[in-house]
N, C-alpha and C positions, 0 to 999 in steps of 0.2 A: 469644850467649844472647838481646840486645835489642838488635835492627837497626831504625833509624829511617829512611828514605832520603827527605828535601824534602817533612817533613811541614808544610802549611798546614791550618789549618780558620777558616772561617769561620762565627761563627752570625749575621747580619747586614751586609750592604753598608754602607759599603766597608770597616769595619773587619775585621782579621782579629786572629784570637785565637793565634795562630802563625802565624809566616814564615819558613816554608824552613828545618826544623829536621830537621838531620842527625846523629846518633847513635849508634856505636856502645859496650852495653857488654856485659864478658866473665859467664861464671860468675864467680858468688864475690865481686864487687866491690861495694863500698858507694856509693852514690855519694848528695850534698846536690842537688835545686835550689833555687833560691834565687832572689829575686826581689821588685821592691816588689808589691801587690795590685793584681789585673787582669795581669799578666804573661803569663799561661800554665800556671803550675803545674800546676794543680788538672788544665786540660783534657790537658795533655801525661799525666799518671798515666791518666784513662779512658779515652785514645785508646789508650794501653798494653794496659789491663783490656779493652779494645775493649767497653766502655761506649759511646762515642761512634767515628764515622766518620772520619776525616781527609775535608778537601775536596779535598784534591791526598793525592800520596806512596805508600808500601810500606812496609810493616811486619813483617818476620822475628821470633819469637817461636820459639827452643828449635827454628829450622831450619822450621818453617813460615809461610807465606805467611797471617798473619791475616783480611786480610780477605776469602781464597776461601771463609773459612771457613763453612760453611751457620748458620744461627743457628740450629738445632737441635744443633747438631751445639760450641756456643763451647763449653757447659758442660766438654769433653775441655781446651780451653786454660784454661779456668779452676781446673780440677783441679791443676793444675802453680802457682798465682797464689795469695797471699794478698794481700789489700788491708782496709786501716783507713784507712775512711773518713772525714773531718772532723767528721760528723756521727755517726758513730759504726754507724746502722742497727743497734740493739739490738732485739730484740724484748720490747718489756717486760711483755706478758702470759704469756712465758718466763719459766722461771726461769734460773739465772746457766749452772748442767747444760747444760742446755736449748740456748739459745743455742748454745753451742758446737758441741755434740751433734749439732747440726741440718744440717750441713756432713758430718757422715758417715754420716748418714739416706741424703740425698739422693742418697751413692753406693751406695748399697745395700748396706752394711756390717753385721755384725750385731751383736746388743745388746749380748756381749761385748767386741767391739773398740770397741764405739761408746763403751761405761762405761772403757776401758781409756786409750782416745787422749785422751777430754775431761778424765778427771781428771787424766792426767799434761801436758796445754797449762793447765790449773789452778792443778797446782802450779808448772810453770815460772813463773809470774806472780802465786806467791800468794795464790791466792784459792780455792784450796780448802777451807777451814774455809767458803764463803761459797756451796759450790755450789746451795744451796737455799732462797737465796733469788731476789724480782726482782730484775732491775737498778735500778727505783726504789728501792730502799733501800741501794745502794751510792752509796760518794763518786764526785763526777767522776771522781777518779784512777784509783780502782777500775774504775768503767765504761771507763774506756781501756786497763785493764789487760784485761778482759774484750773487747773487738774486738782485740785482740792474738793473745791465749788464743783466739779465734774462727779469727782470722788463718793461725796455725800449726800446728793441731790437726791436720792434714793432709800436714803435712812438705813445704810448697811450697816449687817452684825459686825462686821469685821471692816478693819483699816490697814492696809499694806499700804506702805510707804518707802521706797529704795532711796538713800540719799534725797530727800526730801528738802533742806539745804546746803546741800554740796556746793551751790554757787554763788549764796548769799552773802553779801553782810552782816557781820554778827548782830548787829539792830535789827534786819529782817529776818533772819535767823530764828533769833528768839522768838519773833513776831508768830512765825510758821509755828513753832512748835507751843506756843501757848494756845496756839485756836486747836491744833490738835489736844491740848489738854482740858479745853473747854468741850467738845467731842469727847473726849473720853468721858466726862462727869454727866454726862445723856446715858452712857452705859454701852457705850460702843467701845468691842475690843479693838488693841491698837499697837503694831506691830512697826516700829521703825527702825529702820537699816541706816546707821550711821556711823562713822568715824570720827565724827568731830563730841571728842573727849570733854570738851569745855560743856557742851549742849548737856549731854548725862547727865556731867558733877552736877550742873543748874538743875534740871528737872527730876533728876535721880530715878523715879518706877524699878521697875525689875530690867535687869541685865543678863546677856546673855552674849560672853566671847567666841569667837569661832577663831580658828588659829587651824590653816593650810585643810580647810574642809571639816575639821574636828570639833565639838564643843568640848572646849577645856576650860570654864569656868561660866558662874553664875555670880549673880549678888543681888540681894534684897528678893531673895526667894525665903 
């Protein structure tokens, strides 16, 4: 499903932000990285999302070669990808609908499946009582509920996730990461960038450390 083969990138001399990071993982598999800040995380997910280049390496995504890929042409691999982003990328003169809605707009879907998919990735995350409002008048939580709800709305192969509760509460917290584990048992692969240690031990899946760019250890492989 996610073939990684001696990814490096560098965004400044001499430091690299990855070193020689080889990867493979299946359909269906959950997997943590982990890692102190500056590590790689973050760039290792949009080298994935092919947001960003690799400076070295090959990248197999679902049996294709990502980056032949024409960039007119990425939107077909991102079709198959959701990602919740750190920052969220809300659009907050959307409404909560909206948002969501806007991801089956842009495949050319029509207004009935469009009202059909966003209200039932709503209710998976509870916020359907809330689709009519902006996202400025929901909580944090909420708004991470809704980049989820944005995320899945579209039934992707794949789930990237950067700091997914970085800012929660360990009540909510947990809350995020049990609907992603209910999502994963649909058979969607799932891929979360985290630091918070406590989250893991709880949900345990496969682990994957990165340490100043490098994968230097695995666990429950």
């Amino acid at each position: 499903m996610i073939e990684l083969y001696h990814i490096w990138k560098q965004y400044q001399k001499p430091h690299w932000a990855l070193s020689d990071v080889t990867l493979h993982i299946r359909k269906g598999e959950f997997y943590f990285i982990t890692g102190p800040s500056g590590s790689g995380k973050t760039t290792l997910l949009k080298i994935i999302f092919r947001e960003l280049f690799p400076t070295h390496g090959q990248i197999i995504i679902d049996g294709r070669n990502t980056l032949r890929i024409a960039n007119h042409k990425i939107h077909r691999l991102r079709r198959i990808m959701g990602i919740v982003f750190q920052d969220f990328r809300l659009l907050f003169h959307q409404k909560v609908f909206d948002n969501v809605g806007i991801v089956l707009q842009v495949l050319g879907m029509s207004r009935k499946e469009i009202r059909r998919r966003a209200f039932n990735a709503l209710r998976m995350v509870n916020l359907q009582h809330k689709m009519w409002e902006y996202p400025s008048r929901l909580s944090y939580g909420e708004q991470q509920r809704l980049a989820i709800a944005r995320a899945v709305v579209n039934n992707p192969k794949i789930i990237l996730a950067d700091e997914p509760t970085g800012n929660l509460d360990p009540e909510l917290a947990f809350e995020i990461m049990s609907l992603f584990k209910e999502i994963n048992k649909q058979g969607t692969t799932i891929i979360v960038a985290t630091h918070d240690r406590e989250l893991i031990r709880h949900f345990g899946y496969k682990i994957l450390f990165l340490q100043k760019g490098k994968l230097v250890g695995k666990e429950g492989l």
